[in-house]
C-alpha positions in Angstrom: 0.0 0.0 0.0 1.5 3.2 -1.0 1.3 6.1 1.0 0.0 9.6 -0.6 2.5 12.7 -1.2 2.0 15.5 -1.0 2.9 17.3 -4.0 0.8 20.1 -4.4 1.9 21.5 -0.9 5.3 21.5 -2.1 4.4 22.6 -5.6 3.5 25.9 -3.8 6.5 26.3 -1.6 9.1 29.4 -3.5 12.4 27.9 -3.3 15.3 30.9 -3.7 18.3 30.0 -5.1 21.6 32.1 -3.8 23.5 32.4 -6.8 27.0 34.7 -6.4 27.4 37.7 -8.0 24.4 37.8 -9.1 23.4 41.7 -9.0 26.6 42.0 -11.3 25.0 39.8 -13.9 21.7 41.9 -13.8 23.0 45.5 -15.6 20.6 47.9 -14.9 17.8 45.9 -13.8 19.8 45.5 -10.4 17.8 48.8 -9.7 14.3 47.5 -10.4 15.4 44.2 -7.9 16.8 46.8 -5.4 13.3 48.7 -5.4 11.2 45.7 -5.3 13.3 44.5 -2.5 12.8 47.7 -0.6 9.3 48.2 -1.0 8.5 44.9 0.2 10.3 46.1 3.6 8.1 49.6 3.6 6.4 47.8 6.5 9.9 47.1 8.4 11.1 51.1 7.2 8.0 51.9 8.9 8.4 49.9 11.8 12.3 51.0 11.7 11.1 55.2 11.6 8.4 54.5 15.0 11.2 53.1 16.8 14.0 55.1 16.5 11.2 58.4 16.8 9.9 56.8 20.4 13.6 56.0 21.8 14.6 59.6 20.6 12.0 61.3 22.8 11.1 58.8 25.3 14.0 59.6 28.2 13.8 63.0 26.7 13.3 65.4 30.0 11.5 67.8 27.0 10.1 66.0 25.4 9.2 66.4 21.3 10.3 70.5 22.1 14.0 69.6 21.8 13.3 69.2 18.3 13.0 73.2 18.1 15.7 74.1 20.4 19.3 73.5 18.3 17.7 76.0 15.5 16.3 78.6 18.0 19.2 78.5 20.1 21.5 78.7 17.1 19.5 81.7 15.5 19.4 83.5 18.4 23.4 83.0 18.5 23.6 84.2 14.9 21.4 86.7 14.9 23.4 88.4 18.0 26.8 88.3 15.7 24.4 89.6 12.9 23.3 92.6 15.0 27.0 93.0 16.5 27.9 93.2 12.7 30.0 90.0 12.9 27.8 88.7 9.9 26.9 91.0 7.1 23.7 90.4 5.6 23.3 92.1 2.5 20.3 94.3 1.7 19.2 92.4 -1.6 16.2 90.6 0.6 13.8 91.6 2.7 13.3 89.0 5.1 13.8 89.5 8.4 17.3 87.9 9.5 16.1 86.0 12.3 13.5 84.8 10.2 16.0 84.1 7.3 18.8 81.8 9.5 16.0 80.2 11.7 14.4 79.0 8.4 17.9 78.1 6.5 19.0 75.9 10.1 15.9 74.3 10.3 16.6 72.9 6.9 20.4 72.2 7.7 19.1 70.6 10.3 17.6 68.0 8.6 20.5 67.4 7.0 23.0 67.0 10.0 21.1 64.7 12.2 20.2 63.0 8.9 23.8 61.9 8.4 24.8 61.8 11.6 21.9 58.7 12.1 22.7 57.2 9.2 26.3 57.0 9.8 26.2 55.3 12.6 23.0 53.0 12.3 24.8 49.9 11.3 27.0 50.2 14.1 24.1 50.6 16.5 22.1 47.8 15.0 25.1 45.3 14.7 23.0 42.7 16.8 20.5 43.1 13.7 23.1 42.8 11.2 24.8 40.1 12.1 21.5 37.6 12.7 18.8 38.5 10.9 18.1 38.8 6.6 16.3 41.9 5.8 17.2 45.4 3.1 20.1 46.8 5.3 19.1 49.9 3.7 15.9 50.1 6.4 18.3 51.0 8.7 19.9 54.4 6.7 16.5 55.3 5.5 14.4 54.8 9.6 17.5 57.6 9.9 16.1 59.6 7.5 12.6 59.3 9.0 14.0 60.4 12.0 15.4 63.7 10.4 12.2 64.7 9.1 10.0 64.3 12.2 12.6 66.9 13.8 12.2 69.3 10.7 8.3 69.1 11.5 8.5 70.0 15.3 10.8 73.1 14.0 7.9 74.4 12.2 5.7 75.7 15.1 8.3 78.1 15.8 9.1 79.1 12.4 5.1 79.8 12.7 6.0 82.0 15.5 8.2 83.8 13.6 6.7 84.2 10.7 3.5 86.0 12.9 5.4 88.0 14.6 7.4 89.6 11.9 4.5 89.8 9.8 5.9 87.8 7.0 3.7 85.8 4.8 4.1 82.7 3.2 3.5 82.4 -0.7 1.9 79.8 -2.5 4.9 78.3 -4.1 5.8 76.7 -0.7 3.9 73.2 -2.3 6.7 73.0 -3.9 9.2 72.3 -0.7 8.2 68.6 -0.6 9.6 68.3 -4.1 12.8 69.8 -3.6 13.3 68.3 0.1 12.6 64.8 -1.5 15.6 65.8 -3.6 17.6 66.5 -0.4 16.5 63.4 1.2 18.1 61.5 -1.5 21.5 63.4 -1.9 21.6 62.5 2.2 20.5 59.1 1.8 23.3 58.4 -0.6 26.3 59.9 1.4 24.3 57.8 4.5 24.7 54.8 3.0 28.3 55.4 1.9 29.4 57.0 5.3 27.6 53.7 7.2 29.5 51.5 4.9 32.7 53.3 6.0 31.4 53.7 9.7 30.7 49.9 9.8 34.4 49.0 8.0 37.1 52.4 10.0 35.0 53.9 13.4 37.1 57.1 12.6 34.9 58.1 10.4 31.9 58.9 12.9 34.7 60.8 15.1 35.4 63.3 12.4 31.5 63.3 11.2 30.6 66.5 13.2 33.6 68.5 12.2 32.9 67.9 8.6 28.9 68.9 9.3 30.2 72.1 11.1 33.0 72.9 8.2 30.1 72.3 5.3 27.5 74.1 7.0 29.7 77.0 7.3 30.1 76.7 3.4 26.6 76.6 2.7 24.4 79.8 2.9 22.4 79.0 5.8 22.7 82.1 8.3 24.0 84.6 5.5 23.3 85.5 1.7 25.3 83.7 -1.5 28.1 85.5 -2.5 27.9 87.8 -5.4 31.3 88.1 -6.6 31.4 85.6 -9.9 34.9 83.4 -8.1 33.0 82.9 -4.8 29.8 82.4 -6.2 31.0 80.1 -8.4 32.8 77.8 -5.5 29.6 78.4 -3.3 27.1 76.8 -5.7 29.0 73.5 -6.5 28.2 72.5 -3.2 25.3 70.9 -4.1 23.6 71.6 -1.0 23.4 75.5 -1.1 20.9 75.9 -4.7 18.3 73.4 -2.1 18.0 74.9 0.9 18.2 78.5 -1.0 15.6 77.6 -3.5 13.2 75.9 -0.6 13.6 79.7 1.9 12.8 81.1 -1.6 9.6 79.3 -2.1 8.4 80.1 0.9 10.1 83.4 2.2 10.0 85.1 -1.5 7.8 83.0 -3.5 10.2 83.2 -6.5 12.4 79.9 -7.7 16.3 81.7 -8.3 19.1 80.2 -9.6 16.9 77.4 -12.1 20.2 76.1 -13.0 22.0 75.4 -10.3 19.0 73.6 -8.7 18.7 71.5 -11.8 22.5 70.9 -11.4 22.0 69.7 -7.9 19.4 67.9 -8.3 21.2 66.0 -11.2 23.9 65.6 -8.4 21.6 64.3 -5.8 20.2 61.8 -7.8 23.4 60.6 -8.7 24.9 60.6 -5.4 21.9 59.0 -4.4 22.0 55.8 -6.9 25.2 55.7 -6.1 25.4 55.4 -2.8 22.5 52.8 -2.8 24.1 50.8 -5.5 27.9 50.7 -3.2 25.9 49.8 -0.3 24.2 47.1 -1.8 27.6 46.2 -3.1 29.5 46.0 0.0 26.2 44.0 1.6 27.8 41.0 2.2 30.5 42.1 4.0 28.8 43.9 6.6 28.1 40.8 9.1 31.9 40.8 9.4 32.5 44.1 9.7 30.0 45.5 12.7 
């Protein structure tokens, strides 16, 4: 008497075969496998964002209002050595200066604790790394996540501001998510790289906030672009300077300056941002090892 299999069971079982090198072999498709891969996680990304958003503010002795207090202290900071003439701000705009760095390092901000997260996520979630097979790049992008919930609790006081200056805001400011989905990708690229390098030489999250400090100082946050065609020149190939100058312009102004050098950066950013994602995939499997 024979005994009955069951073959339609195992019919339906997936079977994945690991085959090496196989992203290599795929050209340019290796971006469509990468997506697919990713948006299968969004659930974990999401997951990822909560957590890292509830460990930030949990022990927090003020809660979701240190989110505001690095840009408002920092204005206030600027805006003394802009009154003390330390910092010229040239007449060629009308907004009020306060107004015009508290905007500029609430954008920055982003930025900085954006890479500074993502830097230093693999590191932190070496127990996850190391034991469990899931998109790596979760980790970089939860980072991210992080980086724009601060930008949101900035806003109330940039509110504030904008009231008690009088200043209104223009209708062009739909327009910010585009362009800060642009930044999010030109920081989501140099994440991945600097976590890859994080993960493989600790140095590099040591000298992390000095380089923040030396490029924020070279981007016009708390004063106006240079006019002078050499300085202006040097000051928009840093790709981060046409962004957060066209999104204070969108809302602040309500004009869109400079069309080329936004469309240059964003060119960059997307770049830097394939990239980035394409070296981190690369260096994947050597991670484990590594954190």
């Amino acid at each position: 008497m024979s005994m009955p299999t069951n073959d339609h069971s195992s019919s339906n079982q997936s079977t994945h075969l690991y085959v090496p090198h196989r992203q290599r072999e795929l050209g340019w498709r290796v971006w469509v496998e990468m997506a697919a891969e990713l948006f299968q996680a969004r659930e974990l990304l999401w997951r990822l964002i909560w957590r890292d958003v509830v460990a930030r503010y949990k022990q927090s002795m003020l809660g979701i209002f240190s989110g505001m207090i690095t840009p408002l202290a920092m204005m206030m900071v600027f805006s003394y050595l802009h009154h003390s003439k330390v910092i010229a701000h040239t007449a060629s705009t009308t907004i009020p200066y306060p107004l015009y760095a508290y905007f500029g390092l609430l954008i920055w901000q982003m930025t900085s604790t954006g890479l500074s997260r993502a830097t230093s996520s693999l590191v932190i979630a070496s127990n996850l790394v190391g034991k469990v097979q899931f998109p790596r790049e979760t980790l970089v992008l939860s980072s991210l996540g992080v980086a724009v919930f601060d930008l949101c609790l900035g806003l109330p006081a940039l509110g504030f501001l904008l009231i008690y200056y009088d200043h209104p805001l223009h209708w062009t400011v739909l327009v910010i998510p585009l362009v800060l989905v642009i930044q999010l990708i030109l920081i989501s690229g140099l994440g991945m790289i600097l976590s890859v390098m994080n993960a493989a030489m600790r140095d590099i999250g040591h000298f992390l906030p000095a380089f923040l400090l030396f490029w924020m100082f070279l981007t016009p946050i708390v004063y106006h672009p240079p006019e002078t065609p050499f300085w202006r020149l040097l000051s928009w190939i840093n790709p981060i300077t046409a962004l957060v100058t066209t999104t204070r312009d969108l809302a602040l102004v309500g004009t869109i300056k400079w069309s080329i050098p936004i469309f240059t950066s964003s060119l960059i950013s997307l770049l830097i941002g394939l990239t980035g994602w394409r070296v981190f995939h690369q260096l994947e499997p050597r991670m484990a090892e590594r954190v």
